[in-house]
C-alpha positions, 0 to 999 in steps of 0.5 A, spaced: 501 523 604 495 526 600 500 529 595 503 522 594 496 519 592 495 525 587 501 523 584 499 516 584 492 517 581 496 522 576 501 515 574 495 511 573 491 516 569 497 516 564 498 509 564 491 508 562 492 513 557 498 511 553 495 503 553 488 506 549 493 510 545 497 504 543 490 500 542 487 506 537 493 505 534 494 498 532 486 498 531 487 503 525 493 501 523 490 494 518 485 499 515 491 504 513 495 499 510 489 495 506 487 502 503 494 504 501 495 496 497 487 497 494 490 503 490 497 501 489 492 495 485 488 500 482 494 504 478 497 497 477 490 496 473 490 503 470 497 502 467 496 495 465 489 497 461 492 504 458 498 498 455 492 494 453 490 499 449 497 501 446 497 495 444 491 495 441 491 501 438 499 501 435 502 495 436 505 490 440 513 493 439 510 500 438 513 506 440 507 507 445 506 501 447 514 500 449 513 507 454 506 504 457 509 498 459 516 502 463 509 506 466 507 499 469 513 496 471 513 503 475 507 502 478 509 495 479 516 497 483 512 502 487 507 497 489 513 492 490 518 498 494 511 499 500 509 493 500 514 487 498 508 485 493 505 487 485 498 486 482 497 482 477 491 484 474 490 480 468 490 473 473 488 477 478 492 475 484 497 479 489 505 476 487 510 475 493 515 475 487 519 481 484 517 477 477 514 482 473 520 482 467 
């Protein structure tokens, strides 16, 4: 009988345990997520001036201007391959559409 309780009590223990676990998990999880997206949004904002400035400096159809724009669309396809969405620094807005081309 007093083995059945410890039993008892062992199960609870547990079951209380997995509930926290999964309570700390879905609690951090929205954080990590934001964070990822904060710096997808901020290599698409470096790769969109880094064309800026080829552009400024070299030319619209420059040579330079062309690898900094296949740079960007890189970062914009990573962005859209973690989270179905891309930064558009220049309007400064996330789009749900793979329209960057």
């Amino acid at each position: 009988m007093k083995t059945e309780w410890n039993f008892r009590k062992l199960c609870g223990a547990a079951i209380v345990a997995l509930l926290l676990n999964f309570t700390l998990l879905v609690v951090a999880a929205p954080p990590a997520h934001a964070d990822a997206r904060d710096k997808c949004r901020h290599r698409i904002e470096k790769a969109e001036a880094r064309l800026d400035d080829a552009v400024r400096h070299h030319g619209e159809h420059s040579p330079e201007a062309d690898a900094r724009r296949r740079d960007l669309n890189e970062e914009r396809e990573r962005c859209w391959n973690e989270f179905h969405a891309w930064w558009d620094g220049h309007a400064q807005q996330w789009h749900s559409d793979h329209d960057w081309h």
